[in-house]
C-alpha positions as CSV (number, residue, x, y, z in Angstrom):
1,X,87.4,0.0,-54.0
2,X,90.8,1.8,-53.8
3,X,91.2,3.2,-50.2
4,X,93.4,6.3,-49.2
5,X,94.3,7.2,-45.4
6,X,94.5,10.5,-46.6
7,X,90.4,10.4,-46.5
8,X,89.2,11.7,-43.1
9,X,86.1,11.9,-41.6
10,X,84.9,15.5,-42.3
11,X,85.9,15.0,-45.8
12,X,83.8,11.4,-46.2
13,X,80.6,13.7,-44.5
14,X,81.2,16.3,-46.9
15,X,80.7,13.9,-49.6
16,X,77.8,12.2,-48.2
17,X,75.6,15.3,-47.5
18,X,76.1,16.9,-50.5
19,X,74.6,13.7,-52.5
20,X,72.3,13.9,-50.0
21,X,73.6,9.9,-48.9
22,X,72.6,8.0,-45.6
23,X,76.1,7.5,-43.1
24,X,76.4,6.8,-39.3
25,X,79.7,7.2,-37.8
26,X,79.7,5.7,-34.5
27,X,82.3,4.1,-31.8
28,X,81.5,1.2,-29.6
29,X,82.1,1.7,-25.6
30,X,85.4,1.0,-24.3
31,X,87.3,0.5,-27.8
32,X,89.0,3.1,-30.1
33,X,88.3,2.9,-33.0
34,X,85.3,4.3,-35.0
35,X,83.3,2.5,-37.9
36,X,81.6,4.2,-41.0
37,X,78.1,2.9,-42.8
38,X,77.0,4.3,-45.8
39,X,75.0,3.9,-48.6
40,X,75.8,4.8,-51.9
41,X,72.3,5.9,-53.0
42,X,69.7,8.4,-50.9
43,X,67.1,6.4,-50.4
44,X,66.6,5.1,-46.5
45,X,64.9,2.1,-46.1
46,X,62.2,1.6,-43.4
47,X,62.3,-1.7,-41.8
48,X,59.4,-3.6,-40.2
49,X,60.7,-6.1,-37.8
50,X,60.0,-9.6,-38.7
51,X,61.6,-12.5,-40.1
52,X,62.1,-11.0,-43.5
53,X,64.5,-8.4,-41.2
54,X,66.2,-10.8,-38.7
55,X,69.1,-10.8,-40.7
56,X,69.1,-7.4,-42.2
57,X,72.4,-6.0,-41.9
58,X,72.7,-2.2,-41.3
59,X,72.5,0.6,-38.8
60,X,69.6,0.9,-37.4
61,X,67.8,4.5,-36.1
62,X,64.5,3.9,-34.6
63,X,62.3,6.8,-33.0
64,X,61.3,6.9,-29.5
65,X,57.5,6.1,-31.3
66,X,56.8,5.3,-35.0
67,X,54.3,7.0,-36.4
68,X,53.1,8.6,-39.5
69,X,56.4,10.8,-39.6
70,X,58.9,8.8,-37.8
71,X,59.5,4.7,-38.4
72,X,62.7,2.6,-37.6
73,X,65.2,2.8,-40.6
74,X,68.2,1.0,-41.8
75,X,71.5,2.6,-43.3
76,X,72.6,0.1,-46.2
77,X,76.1,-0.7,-45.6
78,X,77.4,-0.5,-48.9
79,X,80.2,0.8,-47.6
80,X,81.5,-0.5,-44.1
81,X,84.9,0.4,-42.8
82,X,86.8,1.9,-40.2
83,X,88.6,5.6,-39.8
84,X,92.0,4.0,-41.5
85,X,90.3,2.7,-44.8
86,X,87.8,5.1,-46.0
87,X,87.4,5.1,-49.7
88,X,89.2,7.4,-51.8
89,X,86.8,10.1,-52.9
90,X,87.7,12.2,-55.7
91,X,85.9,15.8,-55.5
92,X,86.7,19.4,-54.7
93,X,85.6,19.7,-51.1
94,X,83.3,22.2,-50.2
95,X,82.3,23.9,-47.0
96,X,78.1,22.0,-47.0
97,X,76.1,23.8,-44.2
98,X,73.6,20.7,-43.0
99,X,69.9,22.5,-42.8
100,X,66.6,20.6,-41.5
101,X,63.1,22.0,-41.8
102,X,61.9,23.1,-38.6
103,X,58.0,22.0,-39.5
104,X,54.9,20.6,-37.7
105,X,56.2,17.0,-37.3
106,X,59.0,17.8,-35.3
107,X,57.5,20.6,-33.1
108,X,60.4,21.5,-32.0
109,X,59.4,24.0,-29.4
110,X,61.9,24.7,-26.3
111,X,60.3,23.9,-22.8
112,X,60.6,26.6,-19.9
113,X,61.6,26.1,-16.1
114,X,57.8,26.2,-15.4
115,X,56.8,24.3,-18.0
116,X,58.9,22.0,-17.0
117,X,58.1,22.1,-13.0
118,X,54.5,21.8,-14.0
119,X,55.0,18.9,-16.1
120,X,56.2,16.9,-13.5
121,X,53.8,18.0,-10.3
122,X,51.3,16.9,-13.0
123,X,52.8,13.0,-13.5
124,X,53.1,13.2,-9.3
125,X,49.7,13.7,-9.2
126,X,49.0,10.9,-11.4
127,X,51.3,8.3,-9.7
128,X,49.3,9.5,-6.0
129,X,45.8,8.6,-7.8
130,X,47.5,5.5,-8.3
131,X,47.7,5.7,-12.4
132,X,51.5,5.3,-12.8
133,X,54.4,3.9,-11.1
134,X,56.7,6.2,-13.0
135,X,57.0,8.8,-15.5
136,X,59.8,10.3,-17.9
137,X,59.8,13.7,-18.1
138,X,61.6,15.1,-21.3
139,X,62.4,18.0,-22.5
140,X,64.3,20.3,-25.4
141,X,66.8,23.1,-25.3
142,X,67.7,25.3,-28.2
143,X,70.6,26.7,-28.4
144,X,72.2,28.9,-31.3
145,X,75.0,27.1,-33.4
146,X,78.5,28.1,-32.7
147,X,80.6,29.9,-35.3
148,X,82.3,27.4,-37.3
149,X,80.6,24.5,-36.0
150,X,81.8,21.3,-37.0
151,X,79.5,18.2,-36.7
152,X,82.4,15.8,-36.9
153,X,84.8,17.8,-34.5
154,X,81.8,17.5,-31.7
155,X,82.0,13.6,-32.8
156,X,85.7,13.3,-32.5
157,X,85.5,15.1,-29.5
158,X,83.0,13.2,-28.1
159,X,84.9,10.0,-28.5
160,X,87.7,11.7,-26.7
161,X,85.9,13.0,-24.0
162,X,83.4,9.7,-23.1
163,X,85.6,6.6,-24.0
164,X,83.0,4.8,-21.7
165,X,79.5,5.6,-24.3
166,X,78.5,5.0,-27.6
167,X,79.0,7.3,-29.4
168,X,76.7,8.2,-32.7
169,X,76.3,10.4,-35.7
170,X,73.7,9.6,-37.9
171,X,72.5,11.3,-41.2
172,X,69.6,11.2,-43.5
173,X,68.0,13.3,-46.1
174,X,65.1,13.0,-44.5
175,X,65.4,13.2,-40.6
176,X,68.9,15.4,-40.7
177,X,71.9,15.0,-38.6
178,X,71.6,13.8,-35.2
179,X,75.2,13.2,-33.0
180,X,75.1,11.7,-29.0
181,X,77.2,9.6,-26.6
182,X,74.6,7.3,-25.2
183,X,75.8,5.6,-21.7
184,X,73.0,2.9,-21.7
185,X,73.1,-0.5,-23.6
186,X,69.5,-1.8,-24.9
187,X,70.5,-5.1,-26.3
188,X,73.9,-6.2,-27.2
189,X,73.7,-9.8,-29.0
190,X,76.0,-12.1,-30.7
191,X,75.6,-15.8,-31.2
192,X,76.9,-17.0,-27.4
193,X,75.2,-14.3,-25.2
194,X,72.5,-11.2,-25.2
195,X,73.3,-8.6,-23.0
196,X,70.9,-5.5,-21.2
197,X,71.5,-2.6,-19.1
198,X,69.1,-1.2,-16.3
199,X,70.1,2.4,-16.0
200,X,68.2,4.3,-14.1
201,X,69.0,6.9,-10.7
202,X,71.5,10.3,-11.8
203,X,73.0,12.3,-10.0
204,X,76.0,14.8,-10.5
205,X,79.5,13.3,-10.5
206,X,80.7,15.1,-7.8
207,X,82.8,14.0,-4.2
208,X,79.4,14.9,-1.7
209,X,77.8,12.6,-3.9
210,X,80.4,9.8,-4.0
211,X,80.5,9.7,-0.6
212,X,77.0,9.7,0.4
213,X,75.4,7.3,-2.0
214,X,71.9,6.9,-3.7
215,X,69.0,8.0,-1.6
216,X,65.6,6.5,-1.4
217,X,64.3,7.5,-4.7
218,X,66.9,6.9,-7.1
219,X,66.8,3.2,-5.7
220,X,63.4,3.0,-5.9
221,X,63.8,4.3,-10.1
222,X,66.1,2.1,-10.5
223,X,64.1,-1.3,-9.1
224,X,61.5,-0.2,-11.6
225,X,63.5,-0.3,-14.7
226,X,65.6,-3.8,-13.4
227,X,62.6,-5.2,-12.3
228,X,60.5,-4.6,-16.1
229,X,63.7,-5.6,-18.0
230,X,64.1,-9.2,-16.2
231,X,60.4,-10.0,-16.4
232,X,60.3,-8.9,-20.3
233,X,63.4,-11.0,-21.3
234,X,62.5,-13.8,-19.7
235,X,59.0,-13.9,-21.6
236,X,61.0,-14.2,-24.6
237,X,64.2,-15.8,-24.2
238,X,62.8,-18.5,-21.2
239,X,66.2,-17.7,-19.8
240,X,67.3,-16.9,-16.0
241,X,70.3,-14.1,-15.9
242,X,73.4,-13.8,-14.8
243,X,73.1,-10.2,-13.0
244,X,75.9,-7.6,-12.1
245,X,75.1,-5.0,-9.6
246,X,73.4,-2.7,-9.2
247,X,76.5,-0.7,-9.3
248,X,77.7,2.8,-9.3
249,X,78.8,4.1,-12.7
250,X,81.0,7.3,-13.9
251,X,79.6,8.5,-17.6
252,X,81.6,11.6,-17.8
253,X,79.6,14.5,-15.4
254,X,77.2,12.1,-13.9
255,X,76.9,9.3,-11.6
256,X,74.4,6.3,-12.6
257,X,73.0,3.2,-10.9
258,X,73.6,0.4,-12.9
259,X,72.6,-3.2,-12.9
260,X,73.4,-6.0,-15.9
261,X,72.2,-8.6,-17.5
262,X,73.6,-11.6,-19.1
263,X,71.7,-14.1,-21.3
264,X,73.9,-17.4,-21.9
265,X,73.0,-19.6,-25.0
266,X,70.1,-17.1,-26.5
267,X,69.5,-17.5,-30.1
268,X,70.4,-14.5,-32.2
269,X,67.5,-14.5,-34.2
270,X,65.5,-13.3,-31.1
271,X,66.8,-10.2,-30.6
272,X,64.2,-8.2,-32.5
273,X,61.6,-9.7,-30.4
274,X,63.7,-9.0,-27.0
275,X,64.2,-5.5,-28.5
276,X,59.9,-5.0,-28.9
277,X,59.8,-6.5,-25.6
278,X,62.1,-4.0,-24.1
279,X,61.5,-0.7,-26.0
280,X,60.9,1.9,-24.4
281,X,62.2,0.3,-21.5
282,X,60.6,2.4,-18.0
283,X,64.4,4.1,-17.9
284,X,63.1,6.2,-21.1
285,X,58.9,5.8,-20.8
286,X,57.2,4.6,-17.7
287,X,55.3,1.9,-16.0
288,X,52.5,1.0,-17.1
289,X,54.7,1.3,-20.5
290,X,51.5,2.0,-22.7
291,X,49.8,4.6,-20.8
292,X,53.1,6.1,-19.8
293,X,53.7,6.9,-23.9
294,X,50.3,8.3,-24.1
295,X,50.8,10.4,-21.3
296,X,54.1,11.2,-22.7
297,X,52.6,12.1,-26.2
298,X,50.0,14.3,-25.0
299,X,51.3,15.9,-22.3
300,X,55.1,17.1,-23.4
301,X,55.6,20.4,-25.3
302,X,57.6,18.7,-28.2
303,X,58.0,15.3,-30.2
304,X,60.9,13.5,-29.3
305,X,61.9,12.1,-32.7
306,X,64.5,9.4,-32.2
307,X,65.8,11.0,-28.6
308,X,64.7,8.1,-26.4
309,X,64.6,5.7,-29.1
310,X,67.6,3.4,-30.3
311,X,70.4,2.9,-32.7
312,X,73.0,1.1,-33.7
313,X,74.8,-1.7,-36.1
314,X,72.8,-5.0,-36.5
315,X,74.4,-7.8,-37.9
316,X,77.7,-6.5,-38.6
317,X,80.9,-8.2,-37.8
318,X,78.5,-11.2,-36.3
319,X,77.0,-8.8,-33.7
320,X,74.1,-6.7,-32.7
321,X,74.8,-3.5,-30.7
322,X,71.8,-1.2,-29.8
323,X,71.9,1.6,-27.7
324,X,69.1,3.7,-26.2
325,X,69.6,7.2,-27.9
326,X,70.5,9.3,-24.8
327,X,72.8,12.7,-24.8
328,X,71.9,13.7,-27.9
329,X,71.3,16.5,-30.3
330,X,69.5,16.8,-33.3
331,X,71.6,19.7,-35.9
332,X,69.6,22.0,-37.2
333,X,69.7,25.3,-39.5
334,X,71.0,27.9,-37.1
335,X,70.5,26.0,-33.6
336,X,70.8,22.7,-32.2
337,X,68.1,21.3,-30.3
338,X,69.6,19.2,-26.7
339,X,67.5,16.7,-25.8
340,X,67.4,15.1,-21.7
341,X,64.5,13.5,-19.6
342,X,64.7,12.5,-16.0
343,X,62.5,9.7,-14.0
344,X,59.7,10.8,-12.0
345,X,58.6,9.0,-9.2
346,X,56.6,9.8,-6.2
347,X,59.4,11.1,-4.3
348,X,60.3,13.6,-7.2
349,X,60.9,17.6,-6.6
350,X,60.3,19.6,-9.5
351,X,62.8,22.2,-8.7
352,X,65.9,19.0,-8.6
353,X,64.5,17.5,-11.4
354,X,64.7,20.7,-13.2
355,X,68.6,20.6,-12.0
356,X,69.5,17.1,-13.0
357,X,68.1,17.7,-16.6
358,X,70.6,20.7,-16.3
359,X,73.6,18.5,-15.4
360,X,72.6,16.3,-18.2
361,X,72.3,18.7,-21.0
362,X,76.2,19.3,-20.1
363,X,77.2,15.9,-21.6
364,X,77.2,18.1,-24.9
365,X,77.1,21.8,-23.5
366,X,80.4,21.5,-22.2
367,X,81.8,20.1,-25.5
368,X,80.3,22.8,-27.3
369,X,82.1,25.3,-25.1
């Protein structure tokens, strides 16, 4: 196919959504340069993992829960190439406003301060009975669409401003245009090493907090997530890690605890089954992880959709790279809906959880601005 550098992104996306075609943009952490998948017909492809699928090359976009509206999907990569060699497109580009239906499968409804509050006295309660060791507590903001809003600007900008996360855009006919920069790792794999984060404990990235370190429970969140992830790789890969921290983290306005894993001489055709084992890892559910997601389900004001869950390329360029969906947004008609969750443990206040999900939401409120 003849290739132009004259193509850029907005122009590609312009193409693509008015055929109506599946395209992720996306740029790895800690590397420059950003990669395009797209199909050439409209029709996404639901994937079932298994080995018909371990070697299924695409980009993948699961929800934090598959159900009757949401399933894990694949983005064909008939076309695959980076920012420099996008294909020569030959069409009068148009200004193509990107528009979801707001209907009862998303449920899309904003969650107040006390809704919020409540929400998480109710999961303390429920970890003093005893029930839960930990909960996540998510929520969504609305907030209207700027004038002139440009999708790929926020991306571009988003790769300027957080060289450190993944960064994704995603489009579908079907589930509409969602755009983040995740800071959190759930599986890279290639064919001499698999490699996890636990990411867990957030506070504001700020000197107070540099100096004075994690208190009680951020640690204690933080054991809970590296604690599940070692136990559920090990079931499937039989292998002891090499492990890195935990260590303090920068990721733009926030401060993380982080602790890695290394897998030496894995092979690659288990990383679906270490993904199953590890999604939704406690960082994004809970502990115990099944009644955590039905608490989740029942008890929080909207569905989730694919905040929480994971994306990323599989199989491309002889790697796997997924990424828990994290600091995102989901585009609709005249708003765009900002998802963020925060880990609630015994030791939880509801008024400073209410403020970190604040200082979270600013990973793409302050790039808005």
């Amino acid at each position: 196919m003849p290739v132009a550098s004259k193509t850029s992104l907005e122009h590609f996306f312009t193409y693509c959504i008015d055929r109506n075609l599946p395209l992720a943009f996306y740029r790895l952490p800690d590397t420059g340069e950003v990669k395009i998948i797209a199909q050439k017909n409209s029709s996404v492809q639901r994937i079932a993992f298994g080995k018909d699928s371990i070697n299924k090359k695409g980009f993948l976009f699961s929800p934090f829960q598959e159900d009757e509206h949401f399933s894990k999907i694949v983005i064909e990569p008939d076309i695959f190439c980076n920012e420099k060699s996008l294909p020569k497109l030959n069409f009068t580009k148009q200004v193509i406003t990107v528009t979801v239906k707001e209907d009862e499968k998303t449920k899309l409804k904003e969650t107040s301060r006390a809704q919020y509050e409540n929400l998480v006295r109710k999961i303390k309660k429920e970890i003093a009975k005893g029930k839960f060791q930990k909960i996540i507590a998510a929520r969504v903001l609305k907030k209207k669409k700027p004038e002139n809003f440009s999708p790929v600007n926020l991306f571009q900008m988003l790769c300027k401003e957080y060289p450190h996360a993944f960064v994704s855009f995603v489009f579908t006919k079907e589930f509409g245009l969602w755009i983040g920069a995740s800071p959190e790792i759930l599986l890279s794999a290639n064919k001499t090493e698999f490699k996890t984060y636990a990411l867990a404990g957030t506070k504001a990235n700020n000197k107070q907090n540099l100096k004075t370190g994690w208190g009680k429970k951020e640690n204690e969140e933080h054991k809970i997530v590296s604690r599940y992830i070692a136990k559920a790789f090990e079931a499937v890969t039989k292998h002891k890690p090499r492990i890195k921290g935990p260590e303090t983290v920068i990721a733009g306005n926030l401060l993380h605890l982080l602790t890695t894993f290394q897998y030496k001489s894995v092979a690659p055709t288990l990383w679906q089954k270490s993904v199953a084992a590890l999604h939704p890892t406690p960082a994004v559910a809970g502990l115990p992880k099944q009644k955590a997601i039905d608490f989740i389900l029942k008890n929080e004001k909207s569905s989730r959709s694919f905040y929480s869950g994971y994306l990323g390329p599989v199989n491309m360029d002889g790697e796997t790279n997924l990424f828990v969906n994290l600091r995102c947004m989901n585009v609709l008609k005249n708003k765009l809906a900002i998802y963020v969750g925060c880990g609630i443990t015994a030791g939880s206040v509801p008024a400073e959880e209410w403020k970190e999900s604040k200082i979270k939401s600013q990973t793409l409120l302050n790039i808005l601005k």
